[in-house]
N, C-alpha and C positions, 0 to 999 in steps of 0.2 A: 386284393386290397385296392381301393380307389385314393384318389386325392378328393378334396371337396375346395372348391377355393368360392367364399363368401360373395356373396351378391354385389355388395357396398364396392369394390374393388374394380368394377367396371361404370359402377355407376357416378361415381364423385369423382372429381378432378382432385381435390386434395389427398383420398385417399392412396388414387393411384401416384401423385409424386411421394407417396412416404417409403414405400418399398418397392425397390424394383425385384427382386429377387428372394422376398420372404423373411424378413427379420433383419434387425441393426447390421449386429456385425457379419452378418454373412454379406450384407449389401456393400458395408467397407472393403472387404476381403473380398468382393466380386471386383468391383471397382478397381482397386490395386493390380489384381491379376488381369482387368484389360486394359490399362494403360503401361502394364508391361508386355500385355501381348501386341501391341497396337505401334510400343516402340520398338518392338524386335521388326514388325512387319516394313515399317520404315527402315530401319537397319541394314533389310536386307535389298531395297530397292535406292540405297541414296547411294552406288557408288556407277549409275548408269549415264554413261559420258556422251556427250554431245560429240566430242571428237570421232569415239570408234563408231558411232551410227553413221556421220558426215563418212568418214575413211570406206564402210560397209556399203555406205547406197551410190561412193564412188566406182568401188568392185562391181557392183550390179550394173550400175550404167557403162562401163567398160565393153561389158560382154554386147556390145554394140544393141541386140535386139534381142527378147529374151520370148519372144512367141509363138505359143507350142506350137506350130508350124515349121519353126525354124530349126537348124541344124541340131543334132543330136550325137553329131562324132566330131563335130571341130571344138578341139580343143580351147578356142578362146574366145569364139562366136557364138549365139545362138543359146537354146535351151537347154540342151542337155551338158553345155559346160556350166552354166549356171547352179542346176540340179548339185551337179556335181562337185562344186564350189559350197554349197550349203552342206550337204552330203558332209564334206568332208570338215567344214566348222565343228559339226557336231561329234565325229569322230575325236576331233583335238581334244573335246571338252570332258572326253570320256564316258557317252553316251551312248547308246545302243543304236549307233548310226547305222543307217540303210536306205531306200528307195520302193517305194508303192506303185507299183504299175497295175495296169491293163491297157488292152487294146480297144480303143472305142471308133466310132462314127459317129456322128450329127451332123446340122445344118450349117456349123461352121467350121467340122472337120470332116471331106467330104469322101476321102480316103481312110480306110482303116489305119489308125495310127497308136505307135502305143504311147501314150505320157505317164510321164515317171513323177513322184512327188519325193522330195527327202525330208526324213522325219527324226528324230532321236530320242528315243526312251528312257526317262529316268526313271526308275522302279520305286515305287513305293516299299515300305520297309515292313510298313503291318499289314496294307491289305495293297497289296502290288494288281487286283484286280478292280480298283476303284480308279477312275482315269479321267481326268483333267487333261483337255487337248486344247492349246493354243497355235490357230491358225493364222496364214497370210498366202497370198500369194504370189508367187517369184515370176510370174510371165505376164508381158506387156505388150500393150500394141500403140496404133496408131489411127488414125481417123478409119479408114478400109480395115476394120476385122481382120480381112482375109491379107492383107498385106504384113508376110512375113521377112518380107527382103530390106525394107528402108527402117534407117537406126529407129529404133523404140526404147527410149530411155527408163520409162516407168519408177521414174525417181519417188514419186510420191504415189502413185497408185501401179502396183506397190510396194515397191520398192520401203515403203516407208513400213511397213508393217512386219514388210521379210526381215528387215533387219532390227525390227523390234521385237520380233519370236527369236531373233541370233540371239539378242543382246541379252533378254528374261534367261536364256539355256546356261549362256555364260555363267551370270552371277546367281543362279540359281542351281546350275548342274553341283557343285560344290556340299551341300546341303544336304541331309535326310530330312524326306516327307514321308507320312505315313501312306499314304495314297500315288499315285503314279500321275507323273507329268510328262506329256507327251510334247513337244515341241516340232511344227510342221509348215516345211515353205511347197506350196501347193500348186503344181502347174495345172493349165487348164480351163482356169476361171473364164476370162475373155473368151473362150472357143463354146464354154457350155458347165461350167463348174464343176467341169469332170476329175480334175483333181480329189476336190471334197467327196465328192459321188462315189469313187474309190477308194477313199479313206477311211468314210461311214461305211462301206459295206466291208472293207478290211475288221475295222472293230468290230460290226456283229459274229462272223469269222472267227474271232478270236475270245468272241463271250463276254468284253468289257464290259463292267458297270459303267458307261459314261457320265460320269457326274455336271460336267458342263461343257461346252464347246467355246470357246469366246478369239474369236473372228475378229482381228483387226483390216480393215483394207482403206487406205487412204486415210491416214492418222498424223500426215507431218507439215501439214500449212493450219496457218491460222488467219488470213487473209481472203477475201473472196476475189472473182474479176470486178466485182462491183464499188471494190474499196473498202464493201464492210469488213472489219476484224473480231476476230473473239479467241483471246488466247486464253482465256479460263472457264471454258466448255469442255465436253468432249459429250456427241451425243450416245447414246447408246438404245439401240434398237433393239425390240422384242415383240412378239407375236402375240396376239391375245387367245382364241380359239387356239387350243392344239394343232396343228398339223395332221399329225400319225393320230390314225381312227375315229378320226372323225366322219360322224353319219348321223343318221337318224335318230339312234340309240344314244348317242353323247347329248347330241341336238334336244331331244326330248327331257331329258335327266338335265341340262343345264337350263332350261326354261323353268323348271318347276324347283332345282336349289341351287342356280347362280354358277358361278366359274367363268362366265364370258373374258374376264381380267384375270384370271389366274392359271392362268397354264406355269408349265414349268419354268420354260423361259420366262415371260414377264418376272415370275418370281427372282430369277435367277437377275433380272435388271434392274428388280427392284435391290438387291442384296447389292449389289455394284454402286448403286446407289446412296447407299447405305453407308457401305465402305468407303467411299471418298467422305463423306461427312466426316466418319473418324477419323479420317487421317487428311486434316486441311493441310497440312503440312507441304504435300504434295502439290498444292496450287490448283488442284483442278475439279470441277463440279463438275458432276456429271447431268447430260440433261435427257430424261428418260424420252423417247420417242417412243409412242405406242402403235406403232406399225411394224411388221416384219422387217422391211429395208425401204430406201429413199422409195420416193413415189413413183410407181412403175417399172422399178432398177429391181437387181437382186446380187445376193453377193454368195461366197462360200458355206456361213453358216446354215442358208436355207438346204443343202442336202441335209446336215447334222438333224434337224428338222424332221426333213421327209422321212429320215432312218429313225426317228423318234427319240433323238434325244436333245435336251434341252440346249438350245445354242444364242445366242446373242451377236452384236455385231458394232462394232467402234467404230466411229467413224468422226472425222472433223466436224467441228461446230459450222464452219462455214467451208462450203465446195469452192473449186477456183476451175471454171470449166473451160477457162482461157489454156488451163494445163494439164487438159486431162482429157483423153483419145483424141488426139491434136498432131498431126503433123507439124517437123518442126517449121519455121516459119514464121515470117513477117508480114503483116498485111496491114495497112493504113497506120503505119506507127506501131502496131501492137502483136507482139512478142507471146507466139502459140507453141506449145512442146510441153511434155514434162520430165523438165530438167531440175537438176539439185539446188541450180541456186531461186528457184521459186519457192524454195523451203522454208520452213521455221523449223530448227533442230532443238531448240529450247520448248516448243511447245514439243516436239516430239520426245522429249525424254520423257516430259510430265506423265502423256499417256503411256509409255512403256513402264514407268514408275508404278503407275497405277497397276497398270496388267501382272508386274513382279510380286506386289501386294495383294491380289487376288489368288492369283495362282498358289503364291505361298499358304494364305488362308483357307483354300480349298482344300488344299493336298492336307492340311494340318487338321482337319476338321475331320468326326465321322462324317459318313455319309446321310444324304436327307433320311428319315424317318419312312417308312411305306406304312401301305394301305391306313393313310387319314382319314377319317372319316368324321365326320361328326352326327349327332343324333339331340332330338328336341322338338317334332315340330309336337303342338298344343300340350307344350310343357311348359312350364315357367324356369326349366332349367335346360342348361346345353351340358352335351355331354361327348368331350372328343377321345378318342380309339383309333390306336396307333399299336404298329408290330416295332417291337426294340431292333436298332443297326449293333453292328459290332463298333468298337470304339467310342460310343457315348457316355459318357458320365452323369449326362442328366439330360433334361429336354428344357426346351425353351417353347412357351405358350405365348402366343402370339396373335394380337386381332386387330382390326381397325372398322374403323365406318363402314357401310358395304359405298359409301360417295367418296371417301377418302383414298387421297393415291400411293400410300404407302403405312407400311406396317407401324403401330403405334411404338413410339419407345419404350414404354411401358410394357414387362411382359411377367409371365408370372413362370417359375423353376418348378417342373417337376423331379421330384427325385427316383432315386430306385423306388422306391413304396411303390411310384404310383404304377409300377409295370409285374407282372407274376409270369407266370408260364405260360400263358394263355393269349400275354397282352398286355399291352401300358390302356389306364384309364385314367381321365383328367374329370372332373366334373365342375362344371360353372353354375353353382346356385343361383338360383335367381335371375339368372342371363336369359334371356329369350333368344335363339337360334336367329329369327328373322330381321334383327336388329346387326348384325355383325356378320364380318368374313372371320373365320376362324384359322390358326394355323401350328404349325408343329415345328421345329428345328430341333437339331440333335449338337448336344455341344461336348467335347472335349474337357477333361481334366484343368486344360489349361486356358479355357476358354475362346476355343477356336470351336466357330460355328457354322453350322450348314447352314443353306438359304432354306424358308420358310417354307413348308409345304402345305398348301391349302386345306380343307378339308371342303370340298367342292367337288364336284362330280369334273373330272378331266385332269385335277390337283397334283395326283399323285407321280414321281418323280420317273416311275417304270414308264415302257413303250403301251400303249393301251393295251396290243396285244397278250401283256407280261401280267395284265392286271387283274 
């Protein structure tokens, strides 16, 4: 059986404000169920304290220097007491605490060394194989990279993120998700992002469906060295071209039906995007940046990336690079280090706020929909084709402008009809393919939704190689 959804319906602006989801009362009753899903998500992020982050990135700047270079058996110095300090938060909270190693080399670890990351598992309850990983990382430096010995406080980079992956564990580990939340402070980053590097390859290891990665690193000022301020930002970064498989083959197939903008990730930025509109509450817009990471910088989620799965990256609306790989120090009046009190801890609960309501809406949600496709060309009609996830109750249709930066509000419900044993079919009468980006989400009983999966050539949520 196919769905058929009317031409008129893409084509008019009045039509499309009359129903978002098929009929009156279904649209009342959609409506109600997400402004109850919308306040539970709040619910669960309004009790994240400005105190215990401040107390948290005191602890971290304590351990005098936190650089994977540095000590690994001093109990109160160095990285591996740090590790171990996270390590064991996560045990408190009752999480499947532990430590990710390997042994690596690079060009700014020039001995074989092993760095350990601490992570803690909360199992999902219905599909404990679908996995939501929120990263930061616990190790800091100073202007010299290689300079392990002089205090590196990394109160905000990143200290500001580590203890925004503690604090989502905290008031999150309490909870059943259907999906799995992986919560991870990541050493390595500063030396070669060997942490993450070993973490994405622990997950394929272990078979995770990775469903998103999302990468805080430097998330707790809101002030620049320049004086500009912006406490009601938060950028968030995303890659356009997929990373994993990309060649000639993608290359050729994206010139002839589009995807340049639609990789997983962007999708997954646009959805974050998405989600802070729902919930203003929270105080803070996000502002999409359509680049992998700052300009010529790179951060944790680019391994998640390399490993192929869809990852993202938070970061300050504005940088303060007076405090940030800075020796401490005075020079001409002006006060270089980064220390706690260059913080804003009110801007930083907003973004930790934010990440507790995403993460909770991942895990709550089925997973994206695979193999999207869409079909139409010298048709007058589109026609999209999708394989059904576990945990879906219905799918959400979804399109925008192929010049627009984000998915339309407007979307149209397929129900079970529109899928058999074969496959979900959607059909758009009248739609011309060449006029539209097209796309698919999977939603929840209780309308908790997946991000949007393209039906584009690179779209789909798998590693290329999986596809």
């Amino acid at each position: 059986m196919r769905t058929v959804l009317l031409a008129a319906t893409l084509l008019t602006a009045p039509a499309l404000a009359t129903d978002h989801h098929g009929g009156g009362d279904m649209q009342h009753h959609g409506h109600a169920m997400h402004a109850e899903r919308d306040a539970a998500l709040l619910a669960l992020s309004e009790d994240v304290s400005e105190d215990r982050l401040r107390a948290d990135i005191d602890t971290l700047v304590g351990f005098g220097t936190r650089h994977t270079l540095s000590s690994q058996t001093d109990p109160n110095r160095g990285i591996g007491a740090a590790v171990r300090w996270a390590e064991a938060k996560f045990a408190e909270m009752g999480l499947e605490a532990s430590q990710v190693c390997d042994v690596v080399t690079g060009d700014r670890i020039p001995e074989p060394t092993r760095v350990c990351s601490a992570i803690g598992i909360q199992r999902g309850t219905e599909r404990p194989n679908d996995v939501i990983i929120m990263t930061a990382h616990i190790d800091s430096r100073v202007t010299d990279a290689m300079n392990f010995t002089d205090d590196a406080p990394g109160a905000n980079d990143d200290g500001s993120g580590t203890v925004a992956v503690i604090e989502a564990a905290r008031l999150l580990s309490p909870k059943a998700f259907d999906a799995t939340i992986i919560y991870a402070t990541l050493a390595g980053e500063e030396q070669g992002l060997f942490g993450a590097r070993i973490l994405a390859a622990y997950a394929k290891a272990q078979g995770w469906n990775v469903i998103a990665n999302l990468n805080n690193d430097v998330i707790g000022n809101s002030c620049g060295s320049d004086g500009h301020c912006d406490a009601d930002h938060v950028r968030v970064f995303s890659e356009g071209p997929r990373t994993d498989g990309y060649g000639d083959d993608l290359a050729a197939q994206q010139r002839r039906r589009g995807g340049e903008n639609d990789a997983p990730s962007r999708n997954l930025g646009r959805y974050l995007d998405t989600l802070a509109d729902r919930l203003p509450q929270i105080g803070l817009d996000v502002r999409p940046i359509w680049r992998t990471d700052r300009w010529g910088r790179g951060g944790d989620h680019i391994e998640f990336l390399n490993a192929g799965y869809p990852a993202i990256r938070f970061a300050v609306a504005v940088e303060d690079y007076d405090h940030q790989h800075q020796d401490l120090r005075v020079e001409d009046g002006v006060t270089y280090g980064d220390t706690p009190d260059e913080m804003d801890f009110a801007y930083l609960a907003k973004v930790t706020r934010l990440n507790i309501a995403a993460l909770a809406e991942l895990a709550s949600a089925p997973p994206p929909p695979t193999d999207v496709r869409a079909a139409g060309a010298v048709q007058t009609s589109t026609t999209l084709r999708w394989q059904p996830v576990a945990g879906a109750d219905h799918y959400r249709i979804a399109w925008r402008r192929t010049d627009a930066s984000n998915w339309s509000d407007e979307h149209r419900r397929a129900g079970s009809d529109a899928c058999t044993a074969e496959g979900c079919e959607y059909v758009l009468e009248g739609i011309r393919v060449d006029d539209w980006i097209f796309g698919v989400g999977s939603v929840s009983d209780e309308g908790h939704h997946s991000p949007v999966v393209s039906a584009v050539p690179g779209g789909d949520w798998a590693t290329i190689d999986q596809e």
